[in-house]
C-alpha positions, 0 to 999 in steps of 0.5 A: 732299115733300122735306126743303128743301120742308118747311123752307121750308114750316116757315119760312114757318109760322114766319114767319108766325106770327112776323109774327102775334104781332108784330102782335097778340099782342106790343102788349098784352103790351109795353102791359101790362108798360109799365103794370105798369112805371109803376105799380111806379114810381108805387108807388115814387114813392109809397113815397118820397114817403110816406118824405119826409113821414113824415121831415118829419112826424117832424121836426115831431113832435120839434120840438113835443115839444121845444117841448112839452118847454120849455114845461112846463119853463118852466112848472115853473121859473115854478110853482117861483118862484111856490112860492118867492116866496109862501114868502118871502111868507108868511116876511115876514107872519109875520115882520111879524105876530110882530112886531106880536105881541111889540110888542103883548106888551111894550106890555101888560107895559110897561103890567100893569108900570106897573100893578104899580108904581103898585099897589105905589107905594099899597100902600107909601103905605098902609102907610108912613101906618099906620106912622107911625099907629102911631109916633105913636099918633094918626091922620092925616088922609088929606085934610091929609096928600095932599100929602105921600103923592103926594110920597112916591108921587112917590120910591117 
């Protein structure tokens, strides 16, 4: 054979070869890198879609912390006011309760010093009455004379 007859002879192996891989080797080669191709862009989608909802879910998260956060501040600021209120609370009993106390102090002093007095008043009485016993050297009646010792008990 001649060189030309072998070229066309090459050719046409060529060809055929070319045909038969358009065929039947080709289409599950282009099939496999189309699915490949759809399952990288799912991935993607994927991957971006998980991205948006981590996003969100994160905005969720801060925004429950920050409510979370107010929360337990609030609650702070109203256990701090309670504290404060059952202070002042206990500041006005014991305040009302030492006043109840001295009141009670300076009505038992006012009446042990009534006591006092009239103890004083007898005793004076007695021996104003022992005294004039004793200037006049006789003795006095103590029922005659009761007139003029609540006088005298009267002035002291």
């Amino acid at each position: 054979m001649s060189i030309t007859g072998t070229l066309i002879v090459q050719m046409i192996v060529f060809l055929i070869l070319v045909w038969f891989t358009m065929k039947f080797v080709w289409p599950p080669i282009t099939v496999a890198l189309d699915e490949r191709a759809k399952k990288i862009a799912d991935g993607l989608s994927a991957a971006d879609k998980a991205k948006t909802e981590l996003s969100a879910a994160n905005k969720r998260v801060e925004a429950q912390l920050s409510a979370a956060r107010d929360d337990a501040a609030k609650r702070l600021a109203d256990a701090e006011r309670l504290a404060q209120q059952m202070v002042e609370d206990a500041k006005g009993r014991a305040s009302e309760e030492a006043a109840k106390i001295v009141a009670a102090a300076r009505a038992e002093a006012e009446q042990e010093s009534m006591k006092a007095r009239e103890i004083l008043r007898e005793q004076v009485a007695g021996l104003a009455v022992k005294g004039a016993e004793a200037i006049l050297r006789k003795e006095v009646n103590a029922a005659a004379h009761a007139d003029m010792l609540g006088r005298l008990k009267a002035e002291l």
